[in-house]
C-alpha positions in Angstrom: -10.4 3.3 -16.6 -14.0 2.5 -17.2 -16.5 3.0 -15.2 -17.8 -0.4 -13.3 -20.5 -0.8 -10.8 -19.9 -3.4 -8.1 -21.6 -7.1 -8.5 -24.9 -8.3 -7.5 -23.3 -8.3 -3.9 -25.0 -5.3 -2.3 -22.4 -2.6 0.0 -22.4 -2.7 3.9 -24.0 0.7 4.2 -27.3 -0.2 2.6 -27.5 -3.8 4.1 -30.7 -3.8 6.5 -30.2 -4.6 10.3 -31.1 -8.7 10.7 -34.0 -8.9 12.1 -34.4 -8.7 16.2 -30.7 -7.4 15.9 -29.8 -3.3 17.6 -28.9 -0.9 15.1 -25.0 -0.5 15.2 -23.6 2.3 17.5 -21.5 4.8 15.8 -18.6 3.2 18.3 -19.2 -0.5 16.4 -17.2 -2.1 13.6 -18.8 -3.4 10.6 -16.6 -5.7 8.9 -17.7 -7.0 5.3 -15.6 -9.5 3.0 -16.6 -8.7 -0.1 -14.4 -11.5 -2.1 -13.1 -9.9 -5.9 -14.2 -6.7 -6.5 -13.3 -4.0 -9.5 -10.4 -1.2 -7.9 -12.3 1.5 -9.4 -15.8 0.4 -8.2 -14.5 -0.3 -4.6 -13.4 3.0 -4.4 -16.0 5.1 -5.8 -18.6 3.0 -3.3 -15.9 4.0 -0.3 -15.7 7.7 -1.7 -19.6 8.0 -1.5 -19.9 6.2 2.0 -17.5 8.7 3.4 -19.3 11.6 2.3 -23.1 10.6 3.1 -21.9 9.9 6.3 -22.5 11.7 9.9 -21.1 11.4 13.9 -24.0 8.6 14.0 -22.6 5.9 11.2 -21.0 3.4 12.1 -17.0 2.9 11.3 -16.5 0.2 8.4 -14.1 -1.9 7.5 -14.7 -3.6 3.6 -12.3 -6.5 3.0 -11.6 -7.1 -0.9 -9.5 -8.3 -3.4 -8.9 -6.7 -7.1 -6.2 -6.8 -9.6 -3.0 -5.0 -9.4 -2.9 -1.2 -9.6 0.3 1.2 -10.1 0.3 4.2 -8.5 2.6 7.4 -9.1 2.0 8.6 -5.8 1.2 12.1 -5.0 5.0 13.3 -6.1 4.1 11.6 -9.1 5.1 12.7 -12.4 2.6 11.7 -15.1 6.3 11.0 -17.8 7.1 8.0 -15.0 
């Protein structure tokens, strides 16, 4: 696979607050559609959110779309 950085569209972590708007509580949602996306980009993004983030981040919820992907599974045998 090679490696692929997300479009121009920038990830929910790193969006500023809107302006006059209360910084999310680490008990809020923040739902994103981020339309077609590259699998492999997606996930590396998700991979680093999840590890730069602490008890006060807010839960997040990205809703994309990206072409098919097989997957073996973790019982997977790299023959199948």
């Amino acid at each position: 696979m090679s490696s692929e950085t997300l479009p121009s569209q920038p990830t929910p972590h790193v969006q500023s607050p809107r302006p006059n708007q209360a910084p999310a509580s680490p008990n809020s949602l923040i739902t994103t559609v981020l339309g077609p996306q590259p699998y492999e980009a997606v996930f590396n993004a998700m991979v680093q959110f999840t590890q730069e983030r602490d008890a006060n981040t807010p839960n997040e919820l990205w809703m994309c779309e990206h072409s098919p992907v097989y997957t073996q599974g973790l019982a997977g045998k790299a023959e199948h």
